[in-house]
Residue, then its C-alpha position, 0 to 999 in steps of 0.5 A: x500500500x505505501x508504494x501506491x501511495x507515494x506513486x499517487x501522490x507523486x503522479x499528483x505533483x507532476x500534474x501541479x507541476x504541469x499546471x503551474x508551468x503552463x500557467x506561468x509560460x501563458x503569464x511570460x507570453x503575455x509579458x513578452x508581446x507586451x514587451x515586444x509591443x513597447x520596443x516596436x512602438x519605441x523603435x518607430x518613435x526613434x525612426x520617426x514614423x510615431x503614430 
């Protein structure tokens, strides 16, 4: 019984694990195109094409 314990309880971290990596990978995907939407609007600026 034990070893089926902990493999339940270890095949249950690996799924949290996989949440939270998900979460966390949308979270930077929104990070970075905000990012990346700062340096066009700046790279536009600097070459004078500001709108």
């Amino acid at each position: 019984m034990p070893v089926s314990t902990a493999q339940e309880q270890a095949r249950s971290d690996a799924a949290g694990y996989l949440v939270e990596g998900v979460s966390l990978l949308g979270r930077w995907d929104v990070g970075l195109r905000s990012s990346s939407g700062n340096w066009r609007r700046a790279e536009q600026v600097n070459a004078g094409e500001e709108r």
